[in-house]
N, CA, C and O atoms as a DFTB+ gen file, in Angstrom:
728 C
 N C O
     1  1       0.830      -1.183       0.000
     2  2       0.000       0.000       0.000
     3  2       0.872       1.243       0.000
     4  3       2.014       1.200       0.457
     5  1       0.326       2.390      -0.527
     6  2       1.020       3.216      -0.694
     7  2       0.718       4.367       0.165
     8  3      -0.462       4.168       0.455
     9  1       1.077       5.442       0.740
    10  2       0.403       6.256       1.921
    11  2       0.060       7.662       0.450
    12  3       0.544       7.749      -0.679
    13  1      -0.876       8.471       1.124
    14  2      -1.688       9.335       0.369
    15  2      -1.695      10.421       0.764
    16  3      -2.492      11.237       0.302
    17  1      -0.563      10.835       2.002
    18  2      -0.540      12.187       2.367
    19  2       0.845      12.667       1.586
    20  3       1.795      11.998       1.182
    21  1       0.553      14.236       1.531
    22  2       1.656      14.763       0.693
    23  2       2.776      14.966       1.263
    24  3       2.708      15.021       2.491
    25  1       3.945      15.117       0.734
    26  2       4.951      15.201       1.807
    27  2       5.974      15.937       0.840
    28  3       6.058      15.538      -0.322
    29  1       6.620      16.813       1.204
    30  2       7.572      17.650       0.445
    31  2       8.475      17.834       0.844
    32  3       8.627      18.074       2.042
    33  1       9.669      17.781      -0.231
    34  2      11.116      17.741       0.498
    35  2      11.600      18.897       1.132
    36  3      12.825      18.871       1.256
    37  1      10.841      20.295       1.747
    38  2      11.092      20.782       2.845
    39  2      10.615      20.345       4.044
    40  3      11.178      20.591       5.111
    41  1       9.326      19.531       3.905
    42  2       8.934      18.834       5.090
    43  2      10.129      17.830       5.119
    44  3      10.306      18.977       5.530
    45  1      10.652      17.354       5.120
    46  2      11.831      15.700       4.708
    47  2      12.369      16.656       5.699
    48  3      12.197      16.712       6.917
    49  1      13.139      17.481       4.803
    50  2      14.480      18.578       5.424
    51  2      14.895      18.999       7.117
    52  3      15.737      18.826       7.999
    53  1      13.552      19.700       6.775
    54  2      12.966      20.076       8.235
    55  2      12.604      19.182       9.485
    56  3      12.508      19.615      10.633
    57  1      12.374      17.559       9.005
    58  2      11.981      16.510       9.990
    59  2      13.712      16.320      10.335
    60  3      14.130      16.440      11.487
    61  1      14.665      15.997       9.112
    62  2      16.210      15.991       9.355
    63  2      17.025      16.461      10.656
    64  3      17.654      15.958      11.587
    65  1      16.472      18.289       9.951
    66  2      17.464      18.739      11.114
    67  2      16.409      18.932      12.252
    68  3      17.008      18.902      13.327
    69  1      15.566      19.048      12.361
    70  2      15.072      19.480      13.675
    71  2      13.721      18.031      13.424
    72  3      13.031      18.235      12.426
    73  1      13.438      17.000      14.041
    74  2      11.789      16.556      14.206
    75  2      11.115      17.184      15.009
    76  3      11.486      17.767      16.027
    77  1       9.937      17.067      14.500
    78  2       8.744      17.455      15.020
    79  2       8.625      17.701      15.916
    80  3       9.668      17.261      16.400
    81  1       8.043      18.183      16.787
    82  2       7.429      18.190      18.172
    83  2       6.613      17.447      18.974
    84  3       5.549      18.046      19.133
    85  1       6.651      16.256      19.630
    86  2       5.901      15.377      20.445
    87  2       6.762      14.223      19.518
    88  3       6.437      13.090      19.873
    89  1       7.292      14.225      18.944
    90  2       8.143      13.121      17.977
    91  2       9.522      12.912      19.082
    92  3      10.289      13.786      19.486
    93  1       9.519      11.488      19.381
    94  2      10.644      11.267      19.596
    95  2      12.436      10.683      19.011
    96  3      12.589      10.323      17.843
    97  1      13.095      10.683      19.569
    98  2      14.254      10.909      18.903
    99  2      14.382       9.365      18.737
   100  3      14.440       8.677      19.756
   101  1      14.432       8.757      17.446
   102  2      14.187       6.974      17.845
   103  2      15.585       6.686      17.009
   104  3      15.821       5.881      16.108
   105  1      16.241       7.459      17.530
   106  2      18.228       6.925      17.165
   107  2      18.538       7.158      15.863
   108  3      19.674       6.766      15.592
   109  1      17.785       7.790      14.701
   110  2      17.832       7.817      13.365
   111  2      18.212       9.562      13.398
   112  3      18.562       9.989      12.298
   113  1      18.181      10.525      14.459
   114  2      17.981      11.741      13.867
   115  2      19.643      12.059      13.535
   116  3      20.092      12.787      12.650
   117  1      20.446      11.196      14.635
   118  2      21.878      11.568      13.955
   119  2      22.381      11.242      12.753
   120  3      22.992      12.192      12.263
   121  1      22.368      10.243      12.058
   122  2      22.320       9.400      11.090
   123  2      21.739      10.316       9.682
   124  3      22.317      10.516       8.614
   125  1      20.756      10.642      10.015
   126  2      19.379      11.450       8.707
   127  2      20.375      12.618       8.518
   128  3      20.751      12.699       7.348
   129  1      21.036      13.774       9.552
   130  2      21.844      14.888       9.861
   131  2      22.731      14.662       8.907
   132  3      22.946      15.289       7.869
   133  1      23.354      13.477       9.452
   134  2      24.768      12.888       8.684
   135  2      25.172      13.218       7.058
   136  3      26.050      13.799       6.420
   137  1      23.584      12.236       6.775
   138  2      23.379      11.938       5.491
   139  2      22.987      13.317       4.672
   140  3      23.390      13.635       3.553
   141  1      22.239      13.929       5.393
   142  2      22.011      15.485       4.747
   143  2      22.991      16.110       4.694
   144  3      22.943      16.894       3.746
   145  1      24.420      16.201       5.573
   146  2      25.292      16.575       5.402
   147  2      25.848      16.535       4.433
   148  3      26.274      17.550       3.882
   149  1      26.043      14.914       3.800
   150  2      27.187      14.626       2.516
   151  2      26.325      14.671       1.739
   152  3      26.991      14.339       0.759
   153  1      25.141      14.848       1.279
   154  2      23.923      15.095       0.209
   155  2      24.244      16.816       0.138
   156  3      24.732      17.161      -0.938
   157  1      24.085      17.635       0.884
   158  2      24.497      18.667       0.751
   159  2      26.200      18.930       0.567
   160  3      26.306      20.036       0.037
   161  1      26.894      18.629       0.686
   162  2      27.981      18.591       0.943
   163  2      28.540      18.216      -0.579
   164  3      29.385      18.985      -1.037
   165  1      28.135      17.112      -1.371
   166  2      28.378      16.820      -2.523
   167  2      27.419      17.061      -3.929
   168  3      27.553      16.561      -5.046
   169  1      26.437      17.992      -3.436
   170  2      25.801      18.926      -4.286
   171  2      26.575      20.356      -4.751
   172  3      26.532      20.786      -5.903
   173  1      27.364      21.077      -3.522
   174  2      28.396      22.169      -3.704
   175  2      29.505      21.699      -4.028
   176  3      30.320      22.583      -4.294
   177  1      29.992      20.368      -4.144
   178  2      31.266      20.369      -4.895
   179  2      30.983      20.022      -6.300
   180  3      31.736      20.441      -7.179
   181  1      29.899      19.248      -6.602
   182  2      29.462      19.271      -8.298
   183  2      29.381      20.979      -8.425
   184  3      30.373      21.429      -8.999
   185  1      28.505      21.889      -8.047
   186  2      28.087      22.891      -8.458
   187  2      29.412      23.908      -8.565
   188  3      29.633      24.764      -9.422
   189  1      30.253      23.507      -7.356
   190  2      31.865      24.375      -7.669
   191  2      32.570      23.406      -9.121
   192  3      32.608      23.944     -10.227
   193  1      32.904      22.473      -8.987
   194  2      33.020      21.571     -10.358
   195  2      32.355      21.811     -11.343
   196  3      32.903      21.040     -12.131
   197  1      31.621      22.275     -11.881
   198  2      30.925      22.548     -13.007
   199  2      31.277      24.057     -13.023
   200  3      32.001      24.402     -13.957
   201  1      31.015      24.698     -12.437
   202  2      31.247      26.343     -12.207
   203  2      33.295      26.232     -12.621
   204  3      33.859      27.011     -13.389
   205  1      33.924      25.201     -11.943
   206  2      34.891      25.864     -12.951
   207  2      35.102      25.324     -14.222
   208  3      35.891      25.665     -15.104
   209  1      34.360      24.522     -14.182
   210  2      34.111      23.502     -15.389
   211  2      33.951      24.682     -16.623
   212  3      34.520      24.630     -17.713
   213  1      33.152      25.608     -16.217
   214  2      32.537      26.122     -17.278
   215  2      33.559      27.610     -17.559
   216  3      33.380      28.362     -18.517
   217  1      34.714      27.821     -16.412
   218  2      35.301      29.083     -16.460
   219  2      36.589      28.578     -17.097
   220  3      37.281      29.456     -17.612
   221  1      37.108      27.140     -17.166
   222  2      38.087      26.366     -17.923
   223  2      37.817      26.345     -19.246
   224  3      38.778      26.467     -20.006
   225  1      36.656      26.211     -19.729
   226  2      36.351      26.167     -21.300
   227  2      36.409      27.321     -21.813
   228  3      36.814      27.471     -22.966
   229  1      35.922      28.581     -20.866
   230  2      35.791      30.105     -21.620
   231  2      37.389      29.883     -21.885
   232  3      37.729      29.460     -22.990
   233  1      38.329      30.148     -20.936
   234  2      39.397      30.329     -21.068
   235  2      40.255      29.252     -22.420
   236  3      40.845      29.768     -23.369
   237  1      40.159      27.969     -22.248
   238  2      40.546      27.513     -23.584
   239  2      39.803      28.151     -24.679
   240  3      40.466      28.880     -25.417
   241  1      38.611      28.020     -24.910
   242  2      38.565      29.092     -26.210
   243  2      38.915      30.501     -26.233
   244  3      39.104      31.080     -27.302
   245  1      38.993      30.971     -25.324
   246  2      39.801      32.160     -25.865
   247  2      41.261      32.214     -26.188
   248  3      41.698      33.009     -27.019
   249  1      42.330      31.017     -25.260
   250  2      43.200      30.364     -25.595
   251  2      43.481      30.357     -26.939
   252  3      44.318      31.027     -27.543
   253  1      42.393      29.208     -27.518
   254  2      42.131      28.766     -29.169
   255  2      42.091      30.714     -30.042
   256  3      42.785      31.654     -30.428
   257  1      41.318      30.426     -29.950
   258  2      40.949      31.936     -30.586
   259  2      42.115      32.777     -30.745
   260  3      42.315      33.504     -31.718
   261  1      42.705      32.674     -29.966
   262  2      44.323      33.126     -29.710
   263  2      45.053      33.057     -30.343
   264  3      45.587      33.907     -31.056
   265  1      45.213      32.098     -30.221
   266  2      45.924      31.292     -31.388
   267  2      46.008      30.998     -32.984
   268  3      47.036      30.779     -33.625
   269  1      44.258      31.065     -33.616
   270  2      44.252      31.607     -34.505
   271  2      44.638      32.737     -34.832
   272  3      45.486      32.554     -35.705
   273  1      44.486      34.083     -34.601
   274  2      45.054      34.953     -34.737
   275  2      46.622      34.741     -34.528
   276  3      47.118      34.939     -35.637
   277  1      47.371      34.508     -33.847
   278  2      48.822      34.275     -33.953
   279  2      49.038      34.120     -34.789
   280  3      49.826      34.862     -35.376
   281  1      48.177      32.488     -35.685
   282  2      48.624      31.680     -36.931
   283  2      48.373      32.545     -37.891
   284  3      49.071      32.468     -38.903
   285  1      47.319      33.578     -37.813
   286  2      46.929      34.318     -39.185
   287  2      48.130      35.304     -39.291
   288  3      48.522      35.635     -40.410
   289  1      48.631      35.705     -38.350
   290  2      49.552      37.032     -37.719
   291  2      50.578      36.622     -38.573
   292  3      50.916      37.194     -39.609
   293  1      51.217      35.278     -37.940
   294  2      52.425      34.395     -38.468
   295  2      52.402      34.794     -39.803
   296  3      53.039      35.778     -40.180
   297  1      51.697      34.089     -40.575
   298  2      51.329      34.101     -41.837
   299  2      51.934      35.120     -42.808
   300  3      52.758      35.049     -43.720
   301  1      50.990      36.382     -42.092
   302  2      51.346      37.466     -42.433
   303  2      52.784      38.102     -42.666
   304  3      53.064      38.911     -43.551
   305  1      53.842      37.462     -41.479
   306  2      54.886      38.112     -41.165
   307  2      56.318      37.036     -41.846
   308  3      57.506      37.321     -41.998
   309  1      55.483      35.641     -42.160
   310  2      56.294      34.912     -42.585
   311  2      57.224      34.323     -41.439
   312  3      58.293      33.732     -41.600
   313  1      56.532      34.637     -40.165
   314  2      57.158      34.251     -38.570
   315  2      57.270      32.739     -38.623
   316  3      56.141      32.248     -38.608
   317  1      58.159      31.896     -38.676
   318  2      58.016      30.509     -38.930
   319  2      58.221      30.398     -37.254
   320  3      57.588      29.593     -36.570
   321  1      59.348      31.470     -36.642
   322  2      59.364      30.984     -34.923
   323  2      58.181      31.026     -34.369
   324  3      57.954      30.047     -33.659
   325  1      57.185      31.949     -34.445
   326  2      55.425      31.644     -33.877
   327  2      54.844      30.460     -34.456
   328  3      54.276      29.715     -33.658
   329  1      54.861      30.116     -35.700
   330  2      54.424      29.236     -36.214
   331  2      54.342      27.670     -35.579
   332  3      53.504      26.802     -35.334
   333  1      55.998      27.950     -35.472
   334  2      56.443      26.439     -35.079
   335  2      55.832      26.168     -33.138
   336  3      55.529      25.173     -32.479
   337  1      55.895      27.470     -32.890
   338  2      55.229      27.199     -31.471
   339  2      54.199      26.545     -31.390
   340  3      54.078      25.676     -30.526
   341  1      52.929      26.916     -32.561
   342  2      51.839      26.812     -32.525
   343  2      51.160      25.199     -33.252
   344  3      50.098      24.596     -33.097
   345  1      52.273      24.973     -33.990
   346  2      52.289      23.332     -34.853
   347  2      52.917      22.469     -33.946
   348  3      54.036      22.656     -33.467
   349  1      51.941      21.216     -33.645
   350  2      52.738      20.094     -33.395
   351  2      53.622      19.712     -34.317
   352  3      53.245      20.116     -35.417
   353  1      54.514      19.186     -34.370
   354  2      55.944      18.655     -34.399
   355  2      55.141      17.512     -35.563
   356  3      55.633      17.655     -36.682
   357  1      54.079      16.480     -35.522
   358  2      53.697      15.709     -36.091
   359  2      51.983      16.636     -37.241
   360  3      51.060      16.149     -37.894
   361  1      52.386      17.999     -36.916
   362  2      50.858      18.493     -37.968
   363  2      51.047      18.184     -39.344
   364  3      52.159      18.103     -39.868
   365  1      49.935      18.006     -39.948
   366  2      49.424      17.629     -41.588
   367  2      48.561      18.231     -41.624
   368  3      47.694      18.306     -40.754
   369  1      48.631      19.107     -43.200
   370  2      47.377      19.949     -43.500
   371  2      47.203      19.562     -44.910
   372  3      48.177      19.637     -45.659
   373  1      46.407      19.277     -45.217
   374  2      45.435      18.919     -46.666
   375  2      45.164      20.412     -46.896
   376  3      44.588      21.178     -46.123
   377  1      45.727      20.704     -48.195
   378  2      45.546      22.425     -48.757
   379  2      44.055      22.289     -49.572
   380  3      43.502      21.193     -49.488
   381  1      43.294      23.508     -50.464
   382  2      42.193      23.828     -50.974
   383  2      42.175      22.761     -52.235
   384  3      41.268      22.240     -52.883
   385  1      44.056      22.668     -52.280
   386  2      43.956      21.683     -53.646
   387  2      43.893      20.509     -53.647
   388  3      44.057      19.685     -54.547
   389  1      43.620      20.409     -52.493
   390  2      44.346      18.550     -52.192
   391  2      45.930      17.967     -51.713
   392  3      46.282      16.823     -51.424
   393  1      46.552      18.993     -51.750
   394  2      47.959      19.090     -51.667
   395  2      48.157      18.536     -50.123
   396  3      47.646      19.086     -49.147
   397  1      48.893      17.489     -50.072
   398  2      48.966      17.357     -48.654
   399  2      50.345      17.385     -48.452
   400  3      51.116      16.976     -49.320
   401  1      50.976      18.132     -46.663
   402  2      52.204      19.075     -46.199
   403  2      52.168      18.584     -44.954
   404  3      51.184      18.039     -44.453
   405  1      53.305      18.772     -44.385
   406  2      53.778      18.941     -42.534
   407  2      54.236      20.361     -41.696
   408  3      54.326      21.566     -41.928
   409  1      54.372      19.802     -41.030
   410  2      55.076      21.454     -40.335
   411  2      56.762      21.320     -41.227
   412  3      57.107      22.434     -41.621
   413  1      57.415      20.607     -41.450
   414  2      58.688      21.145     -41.943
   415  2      58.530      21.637     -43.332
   416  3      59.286      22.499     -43.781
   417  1      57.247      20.939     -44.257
   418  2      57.006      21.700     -45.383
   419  2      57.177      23.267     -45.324
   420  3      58.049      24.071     -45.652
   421  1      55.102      23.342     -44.369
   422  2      55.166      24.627     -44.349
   423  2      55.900      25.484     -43.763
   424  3      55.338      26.569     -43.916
   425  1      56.966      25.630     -43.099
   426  2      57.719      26.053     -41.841
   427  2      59.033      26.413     -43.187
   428  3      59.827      27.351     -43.111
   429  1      58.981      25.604     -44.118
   430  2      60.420      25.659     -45.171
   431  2      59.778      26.622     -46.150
   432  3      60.354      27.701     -46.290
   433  1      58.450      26.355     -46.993
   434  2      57.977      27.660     -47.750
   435  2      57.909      28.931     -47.713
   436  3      58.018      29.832     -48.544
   437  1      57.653      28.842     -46.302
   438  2      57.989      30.471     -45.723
   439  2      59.015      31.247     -45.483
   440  3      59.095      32.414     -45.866
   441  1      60.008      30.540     -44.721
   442  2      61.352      30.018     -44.852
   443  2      62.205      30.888     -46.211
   444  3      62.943      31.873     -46.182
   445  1      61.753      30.085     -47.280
   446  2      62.287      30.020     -48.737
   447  2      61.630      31.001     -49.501
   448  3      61.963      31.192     -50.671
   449  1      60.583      31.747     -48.873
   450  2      59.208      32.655     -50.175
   451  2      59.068      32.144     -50.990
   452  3      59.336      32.795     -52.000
   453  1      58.585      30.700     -51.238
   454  2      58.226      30.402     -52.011
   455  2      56.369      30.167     -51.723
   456  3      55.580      29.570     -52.455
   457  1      56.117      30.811     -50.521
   458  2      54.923      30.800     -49.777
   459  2      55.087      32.618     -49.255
   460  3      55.852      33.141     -48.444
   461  1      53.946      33.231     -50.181
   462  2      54.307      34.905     -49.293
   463  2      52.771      35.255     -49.377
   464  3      52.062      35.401     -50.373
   465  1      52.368      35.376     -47.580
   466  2      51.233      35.805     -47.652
   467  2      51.379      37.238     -47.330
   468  3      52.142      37.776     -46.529
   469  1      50.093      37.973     -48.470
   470  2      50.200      39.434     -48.223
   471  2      49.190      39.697     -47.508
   472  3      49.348      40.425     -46.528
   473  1      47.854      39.147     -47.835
   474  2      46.871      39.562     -46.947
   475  2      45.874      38.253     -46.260
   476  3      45.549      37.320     -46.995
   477  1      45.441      38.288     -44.822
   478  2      45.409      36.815     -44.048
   479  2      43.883      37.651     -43.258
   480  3      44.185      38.578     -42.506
   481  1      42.706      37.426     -43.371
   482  2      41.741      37.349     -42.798
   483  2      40.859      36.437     -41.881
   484  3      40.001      35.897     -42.580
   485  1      40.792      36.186     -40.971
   486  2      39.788      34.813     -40.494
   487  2      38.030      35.368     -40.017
   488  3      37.747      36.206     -39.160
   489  1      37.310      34.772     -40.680
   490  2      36.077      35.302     -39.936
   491  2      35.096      34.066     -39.574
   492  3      35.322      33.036     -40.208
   493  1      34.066      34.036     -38.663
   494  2      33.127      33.110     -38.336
   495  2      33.547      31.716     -37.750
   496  3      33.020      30.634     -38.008
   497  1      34.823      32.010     -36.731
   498  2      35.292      30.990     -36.096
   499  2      34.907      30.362     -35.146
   500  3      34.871      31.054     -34.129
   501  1      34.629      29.451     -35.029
   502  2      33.689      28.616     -33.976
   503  2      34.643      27.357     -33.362
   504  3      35.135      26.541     -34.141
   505  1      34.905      27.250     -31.630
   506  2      35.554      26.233     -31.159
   507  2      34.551      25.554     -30.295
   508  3      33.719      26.004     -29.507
   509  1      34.861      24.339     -30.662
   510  2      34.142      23.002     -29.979
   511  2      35.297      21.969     -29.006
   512  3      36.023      21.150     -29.569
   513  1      35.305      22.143     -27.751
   514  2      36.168      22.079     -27.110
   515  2      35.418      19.920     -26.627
   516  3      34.291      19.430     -26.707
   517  1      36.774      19.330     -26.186
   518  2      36.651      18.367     -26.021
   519  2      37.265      17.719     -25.229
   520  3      37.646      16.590     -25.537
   521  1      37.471      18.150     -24.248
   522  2      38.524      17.888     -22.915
   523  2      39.882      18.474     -23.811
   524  3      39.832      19.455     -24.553
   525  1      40.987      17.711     -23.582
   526  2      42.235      17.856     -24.130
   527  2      41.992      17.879     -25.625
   528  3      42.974      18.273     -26.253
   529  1      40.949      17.562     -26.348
   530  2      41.005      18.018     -27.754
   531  2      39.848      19.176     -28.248
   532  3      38.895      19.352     -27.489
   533  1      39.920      19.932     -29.460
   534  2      39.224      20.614     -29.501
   535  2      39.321      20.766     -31.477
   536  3      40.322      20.327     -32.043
   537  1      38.445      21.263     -32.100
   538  2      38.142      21.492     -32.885
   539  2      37.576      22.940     -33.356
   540  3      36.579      23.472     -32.868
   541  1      38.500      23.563     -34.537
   542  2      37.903      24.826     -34.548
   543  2      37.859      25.070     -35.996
   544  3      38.737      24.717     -36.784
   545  1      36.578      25.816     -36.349
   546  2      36.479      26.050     -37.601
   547  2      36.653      27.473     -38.130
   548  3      36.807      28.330     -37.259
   549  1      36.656      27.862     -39.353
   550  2      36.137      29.137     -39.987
   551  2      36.318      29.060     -41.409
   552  3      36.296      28.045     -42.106
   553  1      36.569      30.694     -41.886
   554  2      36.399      31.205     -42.674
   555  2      37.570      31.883     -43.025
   556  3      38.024      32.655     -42.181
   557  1      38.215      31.747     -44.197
   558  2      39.217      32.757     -44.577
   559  2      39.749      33.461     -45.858
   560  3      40.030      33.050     -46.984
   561  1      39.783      34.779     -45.208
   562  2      40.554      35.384     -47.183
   563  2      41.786      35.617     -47.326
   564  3      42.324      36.457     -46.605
   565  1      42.524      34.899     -48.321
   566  2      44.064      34.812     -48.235
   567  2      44.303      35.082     -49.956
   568  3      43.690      34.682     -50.946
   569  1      45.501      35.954     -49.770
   570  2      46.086      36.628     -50.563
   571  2      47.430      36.359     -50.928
   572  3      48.078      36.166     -49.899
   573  1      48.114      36.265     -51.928
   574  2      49.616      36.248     -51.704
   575  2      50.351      35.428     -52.831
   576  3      50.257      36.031     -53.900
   577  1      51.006      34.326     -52.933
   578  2      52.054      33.940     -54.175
   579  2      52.609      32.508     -53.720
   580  3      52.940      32.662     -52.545
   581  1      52.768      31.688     -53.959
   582  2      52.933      30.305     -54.354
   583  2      53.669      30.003     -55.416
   584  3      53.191      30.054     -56.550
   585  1      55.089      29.603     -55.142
   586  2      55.605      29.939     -56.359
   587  2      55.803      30.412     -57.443
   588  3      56.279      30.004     -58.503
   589  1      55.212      31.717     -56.921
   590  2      54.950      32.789     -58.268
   591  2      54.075      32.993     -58.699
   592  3      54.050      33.888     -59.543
   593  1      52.857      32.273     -58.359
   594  2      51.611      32.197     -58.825
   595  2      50.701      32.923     -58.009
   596  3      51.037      32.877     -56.825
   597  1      49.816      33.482     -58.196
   598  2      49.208      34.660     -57.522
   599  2      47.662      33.639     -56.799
   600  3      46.652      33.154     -57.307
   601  1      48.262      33.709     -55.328
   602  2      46.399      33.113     -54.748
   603  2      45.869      34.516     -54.170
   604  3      46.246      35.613     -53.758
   605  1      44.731      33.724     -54.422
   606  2      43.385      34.981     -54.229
   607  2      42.224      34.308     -54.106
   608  3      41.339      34.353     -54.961
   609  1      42.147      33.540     -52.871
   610  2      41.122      32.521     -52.443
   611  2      39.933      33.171     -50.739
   612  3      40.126      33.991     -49.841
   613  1      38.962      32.364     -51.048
   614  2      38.122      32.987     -50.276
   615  2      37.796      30.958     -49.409
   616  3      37.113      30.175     -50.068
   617  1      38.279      30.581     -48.277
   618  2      38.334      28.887     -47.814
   619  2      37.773      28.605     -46.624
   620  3      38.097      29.228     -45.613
   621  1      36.855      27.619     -46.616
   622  2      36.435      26.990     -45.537
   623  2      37.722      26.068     -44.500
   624  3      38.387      25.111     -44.896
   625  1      37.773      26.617     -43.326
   626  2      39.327      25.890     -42.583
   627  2      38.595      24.195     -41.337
   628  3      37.453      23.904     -40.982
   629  1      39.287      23.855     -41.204
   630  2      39.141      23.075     -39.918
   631  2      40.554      22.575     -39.376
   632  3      41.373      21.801     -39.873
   633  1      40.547      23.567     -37.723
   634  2      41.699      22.934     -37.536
   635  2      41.348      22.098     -35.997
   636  3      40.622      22.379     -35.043
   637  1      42.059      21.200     -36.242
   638  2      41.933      20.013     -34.599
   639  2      43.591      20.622     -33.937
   640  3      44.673      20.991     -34.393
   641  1      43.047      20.466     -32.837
   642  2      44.276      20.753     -31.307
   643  2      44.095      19.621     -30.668
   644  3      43.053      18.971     -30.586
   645  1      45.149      19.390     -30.207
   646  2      45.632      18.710     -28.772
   647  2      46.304      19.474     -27.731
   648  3      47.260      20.194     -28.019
   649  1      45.893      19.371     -26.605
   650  2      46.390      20.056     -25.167
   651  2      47.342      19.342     -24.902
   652  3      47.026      18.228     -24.485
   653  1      48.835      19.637     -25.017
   654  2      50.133      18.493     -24.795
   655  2      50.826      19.592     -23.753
   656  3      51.123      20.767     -23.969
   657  1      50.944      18.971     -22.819
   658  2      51.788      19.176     -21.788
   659  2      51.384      20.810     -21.349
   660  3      52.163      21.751     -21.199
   661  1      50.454      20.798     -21.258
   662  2      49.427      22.086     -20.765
   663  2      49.230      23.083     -21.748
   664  3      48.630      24.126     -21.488
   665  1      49.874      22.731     -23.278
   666  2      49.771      23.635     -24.419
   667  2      49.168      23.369     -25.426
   668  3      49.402      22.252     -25.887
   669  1      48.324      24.112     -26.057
   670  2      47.357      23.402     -27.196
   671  2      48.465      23.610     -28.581
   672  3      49.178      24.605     -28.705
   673  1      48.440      22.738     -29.321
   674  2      49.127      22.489     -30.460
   675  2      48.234      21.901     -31.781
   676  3      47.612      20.843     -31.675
   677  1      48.234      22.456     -32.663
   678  2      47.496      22.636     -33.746
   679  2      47.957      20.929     -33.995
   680  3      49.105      20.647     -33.652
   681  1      47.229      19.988     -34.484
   682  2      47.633      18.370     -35.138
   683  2      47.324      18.332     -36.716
   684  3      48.284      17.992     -37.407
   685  1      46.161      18.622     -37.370
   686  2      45.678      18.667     -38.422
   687  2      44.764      20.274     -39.056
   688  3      44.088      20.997     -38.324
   689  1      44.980      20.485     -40.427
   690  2      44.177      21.057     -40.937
   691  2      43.637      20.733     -42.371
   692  3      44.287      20.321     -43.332
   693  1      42.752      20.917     -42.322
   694  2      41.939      20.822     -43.538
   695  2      41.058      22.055     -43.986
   696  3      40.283      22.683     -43.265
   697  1      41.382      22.315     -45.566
   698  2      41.067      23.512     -46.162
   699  2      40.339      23.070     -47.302
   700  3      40.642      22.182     -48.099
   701  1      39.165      23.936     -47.270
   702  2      38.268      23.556     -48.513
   703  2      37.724      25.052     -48.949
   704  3      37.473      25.995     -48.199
   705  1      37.620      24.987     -50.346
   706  2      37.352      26.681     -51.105
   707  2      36.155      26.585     -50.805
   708  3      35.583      25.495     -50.791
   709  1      35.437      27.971     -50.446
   710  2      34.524      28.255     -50.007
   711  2      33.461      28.216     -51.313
   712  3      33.743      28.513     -52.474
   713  1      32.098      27.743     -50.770
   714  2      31.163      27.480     -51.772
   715  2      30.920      28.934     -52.745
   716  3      30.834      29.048     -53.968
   717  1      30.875      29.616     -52.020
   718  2      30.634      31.168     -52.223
   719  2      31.291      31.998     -52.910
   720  3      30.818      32.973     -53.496
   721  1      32.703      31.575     -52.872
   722  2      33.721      32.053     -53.805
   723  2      34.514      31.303     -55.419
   724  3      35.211      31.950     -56.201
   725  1      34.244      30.220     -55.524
   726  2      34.061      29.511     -56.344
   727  2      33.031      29.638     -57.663
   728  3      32.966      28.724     -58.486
């Protein structure tokens, strides 16, 4: 059978820390205290855990975000020492053409001008964070010369990170020409 009076978990609460009146103490009220204790007790450490849960992610994406701009900066300046900060040691990027490179490729084109960016835009960047990995996308307008050859492309980017040794490091990119500019 089931009982049919209402009972609400401030009534519960309230029987916890203090029972009733004409109610006697039948050896359970220390015990109930106890238990409300670590019920409360491990409700504020989820709620501090999540709370920095959620002030750790602002900060990696702005981290990320960061970082794009560096890489666009780099670019710009032909900085292969920022660059290389920002590339894992093992990155591969699939270009607009299909062309697939490493960090000593690109790190040597720039290097050599045989890679000269004049003008480096990023817009509509979006990071999707994943514990130690993360994924970030956008948009970009890039300007400049390729062995002599004049680019003037408008590209959809995706780049993946890994958090290695408390530093996010670019692993892969993939570049595709934008529907729009094509």
């Amino acid at each position: 059978q089931t009982c049919a009076l209402p009972i609400s978990p401030v009534l519960i609460l309230m029987h916890v820390v203090s029972p009733p009146i004409g109610f006697s103490d039948s050896g359970l009220e220390a015990p109930m205290k106890a238990a409300t204790c670590v019920v409360v007790g491990v409700l504020i450490l989820c709620s501090a855990a999540l709370a920095q849960q959620k002030a750790s992610s602002a900060s990696d994406e702005a981290t990320l975000r960061a970082l794009e701009d560096k890489w666009a900066a780099a670019l710009l300046k032909a900085d292969t020492n920022a660059l290389a900060t920002i590339l894992a040691d093992t990155w591969v990027v699939t270009y607009v053409d299909g062309k697939v490179d490493n960090k000593a490729g690109e790190l040597a084109a720039l290097r050599a001008g045989t890679l000269k960016v004049s003008a480096y835009k990023n817009d509509d960047v979006r990071v999707f964070l994943y514990g130690d990995a993360a994924v970030v996308t956008g948009r970009a307008s890039m300007k400049g010369l390729e062995n002599g050859k004049a680019i003037d492309l408008v590209m959809r980017w995706t780049d993946m990170f890994v958090r290695q040794n408390g530093q996010w490091k670019a692993v892969a990119t993939q570049g595709t020409p934008d529907r729009k500019s094509v």
